[in-house]
Phi, psi and omega in degrees: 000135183270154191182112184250122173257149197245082180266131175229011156183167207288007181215022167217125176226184238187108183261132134237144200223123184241120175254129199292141168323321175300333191258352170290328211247355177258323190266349165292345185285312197282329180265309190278004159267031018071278202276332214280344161317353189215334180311101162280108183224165205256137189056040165221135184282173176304117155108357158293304217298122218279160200295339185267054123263286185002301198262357168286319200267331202214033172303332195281275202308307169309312160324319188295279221296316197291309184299339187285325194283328219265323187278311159269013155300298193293324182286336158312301173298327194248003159237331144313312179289337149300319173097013180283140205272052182303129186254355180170142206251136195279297201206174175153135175329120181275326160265110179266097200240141152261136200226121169287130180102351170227149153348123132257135214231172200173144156229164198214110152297156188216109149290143181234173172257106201273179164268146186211174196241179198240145172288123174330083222252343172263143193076020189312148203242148179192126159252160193263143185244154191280136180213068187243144206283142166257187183269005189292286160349293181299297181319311189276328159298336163289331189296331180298280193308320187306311173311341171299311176221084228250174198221155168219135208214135203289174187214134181217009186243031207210135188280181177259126201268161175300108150129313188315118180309153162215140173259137170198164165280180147160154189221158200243145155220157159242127202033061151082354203264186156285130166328319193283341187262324168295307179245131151292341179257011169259080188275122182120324182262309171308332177187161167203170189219133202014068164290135167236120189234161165289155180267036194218185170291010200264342203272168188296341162255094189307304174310325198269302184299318188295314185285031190235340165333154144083343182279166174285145142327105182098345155309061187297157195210155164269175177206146164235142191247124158242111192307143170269190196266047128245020164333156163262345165268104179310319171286343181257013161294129167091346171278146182272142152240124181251155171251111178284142179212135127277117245247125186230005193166131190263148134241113178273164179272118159260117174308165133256158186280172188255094157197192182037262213258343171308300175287343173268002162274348158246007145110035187235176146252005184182160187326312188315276195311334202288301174310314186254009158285247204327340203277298179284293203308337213255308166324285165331268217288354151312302188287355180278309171302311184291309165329291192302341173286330165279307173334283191322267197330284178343314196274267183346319203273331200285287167332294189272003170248005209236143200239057184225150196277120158275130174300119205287299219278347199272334182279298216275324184276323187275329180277353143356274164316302193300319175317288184312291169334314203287321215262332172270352171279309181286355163289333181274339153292348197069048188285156148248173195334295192293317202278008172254358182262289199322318193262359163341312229265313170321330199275343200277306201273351169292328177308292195316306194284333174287344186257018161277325178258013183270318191282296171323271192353307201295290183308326153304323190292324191291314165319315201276333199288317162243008159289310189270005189057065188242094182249206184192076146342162182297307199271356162299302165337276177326295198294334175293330192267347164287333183291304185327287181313312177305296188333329231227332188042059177238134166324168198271319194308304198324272151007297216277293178351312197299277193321320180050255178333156118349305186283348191282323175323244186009304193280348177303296199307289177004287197313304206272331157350302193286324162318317210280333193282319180302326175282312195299321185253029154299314183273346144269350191298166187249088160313121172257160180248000000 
C-alpha cells in the first residue's frame, strides 16, 4: 500500500492513500467466495451456485462491502505505520469508487496530537499564603447568621433604618406624565396602597427601598429610580421614574441575642463554642481555597512551561462547549438575547483562549498520567459516576443512560485521570510556607 503525507499544519496532515489492484482483487475474491456461501439464487442450493451468477446477480453489493471493508483497513493502516495520534478525522473524499483489477486510491484529513516533551513536573515549588481567620471575620459571620434570623416588630419613636419593613403608599411618573400612561405594561408599578417593601438594596426596587432610610411614620418623599437593562418590564430598561412615597408604617428588624434557642439551633452551648464552630469552618474553606490556589499554580507552571501545537478541531470543539456554557449561564441570569447577540463576538473570543489552555492542559495531565502510570479502572468510573448521579439526585443508570456513547464515558473517565494526577503532583510538589 502506498501512503503519501501531506503536512498542512504542525497538528494537520493530509493522507493519499493508495491500495494496490492486486490487493483489490485478492480481497474482492475473499468477499465474493464469502457471499457465494449464502447466495440464494434459484435452483442452486446455498453455496452450489456458481461465482459468474454470484457475480451477475450481487456485483454491486459486494463492491458496497468490499469498499466498505478496504477504507478502514487501509486507513487503519496509514496511521498505524505512521505512528499518528488522530484526534479527529477533518475532510476525506467525498466519491470513493472501487473497480476489481485497479488502484484504489482516497486522500483523508486528519488532526493529529503531536509528541511533546514535558516539563520536570515533580517537586514543582509553590509557596503557600498564610490563610488564617481573624476575629473580624468571625463577627461578621455571627452577624451574618443573626441577620437570618431576624424578627420584625412594629415601630413608631424611631425613622426607618436599613433592613426595615416599611407599609407605604406611592404613585410613579415619567417625564411628568402618570406611569401607566407613559409605559401601558408597567401594570403594578404604577401605584400601590399600603405596599410593603425593605428598606434596603434587598427590596424588588432596589434604589426605591435604599432610598426610604432615615424617613418617618407620615413622610412623604420623591425618589427617582433608574431601571438597569435587565428589568422584566422591557420598557422601562435603562429609564428614570420618579415615585412619591409615603410612609404609613415601620416594622423594625429585630436581632437574637446569642443565648436559648439561637444557640441550640447550631448545636452549642454557649457564644464561645458558637465562634469557634464558625472559626474552623471560615478555616476549612480558606485552606480548600488556598489548596485549589496551588492547583492553579501547577496547572499554570505546566501551561508556561510546556511547547506544544495544538490540534484546530480539538480547540474549535472544546471552544463550542465553552460558548454554549458561557451563553447558558447568562441566560440563566436573565442576560436578555439581544444583550448576549451585542456581546457574541467577546464571548467567542474569551472561549478560544480558554478552550486553548483547557485542551493543551488536558494533553499534558494525559501525558504525565502516563508517565507515572496512573489510570482510573471501570469500578473507579462507576463509583465516580454513581457519586456524580446522587450529586445530582439522579439514579447512577439514569446518568449512565445521559452520557450515552462510549466516547462521552472515556472522556468522563479523562476528566477524572486528570484530577487524580493534578493531585499526584499537588503531593510531589515542593511547599514553602
Amino acid at each position: 500500500m502506498n501512503i503519501e503525507i501531506e503536512e498542512l499544519s504542525p497538528c494537520r496532515r493530509k493522507l493519499s492513500i493508495t491500495v494496490p489492484a492486486e490487493e483489490v482483487t485478492s480481497e474482492y475474491n475473499e468477499a465474493l467466495k464469502s457471499w457465494i456461501k449464502h447466495a440464494n439464487i434459484p435452483g442452486f442450493r446455498p453455496g452450489r451456485a456458481p461465482a459468474h451468477l454470484v457475480k451477475a446477480r450481487h456485483n454491486k453489493d459486494i463492491v458496497e462491502r468490499l469498499r466498505d471493508h478496504l477504507l478502514p483497513k487501509s486507513y487503519r493502516e496509514a496511521i498505524d505505520t505512521h505512528k499518528l495520534e488522530v484526534v479527529q478525522i477533518v475532510d476525506m473524499d467525498e466519491e470513493i469508487g472501487v473497480k476489481v483489477g485497479e488502484d484504489m486510491s482516497y486522500s483523508i484529513t486528519v488532526d493529529i496530537k503531536e509528541d511533546f516533551a514535558l516539563p520536570d513536573y515533580k517537586g514543582i515549588a509553590l509557596k503557600k499564603q498564610a490563610a488564617e481567620v481573624d476575629d473580624e471575620e468571625v463577627d461578621k459571620q455571627v452577624d451574618e447568621l443573626r441577620e437570618q434570623r431576624a424578627t420584625f416588630e412594629d415601630i413608631d419613636d424611631r425613622p426607618l433604618c436599613r433592613g426595615d419593613m416599611a407599609q407605604i403608599d406611592f404613585t410613579a411618573s415619567m417625564d411628568g406624565a402618570p406611569l401607566i400612561e407613559a409605559v401601558p405594561e408597567a401594570v403594578g408599578l404604577d401605584k400601590g396602597e399600603d405596599f410593603w417593601i425593605q428598606a434596603d438594596e434587598n427590596a424588588f426596587i432596589p434604589e426605591l427601598g435604599e432610598g426610604l432610610a432615615g424617613m418617618n411614620i407620615g413622610d412623604s418623599t420623591d425618589i427617582k429610580v433608574k431601571f438597569d437593562d435587565k428589568f422584566a418590564v422591557e420598557a422601562l430598561r435603562g429609564k428614570e421614574v420618579d415615585f412619591n412615597v409615603t410612609v404609613k408604617n415601620i416594622r423594625g428588624r429585630v436581632l437574637p441575642e446569642l443565648v436559648g434557642e439561637f444557640l441550640e439551633s447550631f448545636q452549642v452551648k454557649d457564644e464561645d463554642e458558637l465562634r469557634t464552630k464558625i472559626r474552623d469552618s471560615i478555616q476549612s474553606q480558606k485552606d480548600q481555597a488556598e489548596q485549589s490556589r496551588l492547583r492553579r499554580e501547577i496547572e499554570k507552571f505546566l501551561l508556561e512551561n510546556t511547547t506544544l501545537e495544538l490540534p484546530e478541531s480539538a480547540v474549535n470543539e472544546a471552544a463550542d462547549r465553552q460558548i454554549r456554557r458561557i451563553i447558558n449561564d447568562m441566560s440563566q441570569q436573565g442576560v436578555p438575547e439581544d444583550k448576549i447577540i451585542e456581546e457574541k463576538d467577546s464571548i467567542v473570543e474569551a472561549a478560544k483562549g480558554s478552550a486553548a489552555n483547557s485542551v493543551k492542559l488536558r494533553y499534558i495531565l494525559l501525558k504525565i498520567a502516563n508517565e507515572e502510570n496512573i489510570t482510573v479502572s471501570d469500578a473507579d468510573l462507576k463509583r465516580e459516576m454513581s457519586m456524580m448521579a446522587y450529586a445530582y439526585g439522579m439514579k447512577p443508570a439514569e446518568l449512565e443512560k445521559e452520557l450515552g456513547d462510549n466516547d462521552a464515558k472515556e472522556e468522563f473517565r479523562g476528566d477524572i485521570l486528570m484530577r487524580n494526577t493534578l493531585q499526584q503532583l499537588f503531593d510531589l510538589a515542593t511547599i514553602s510556607e
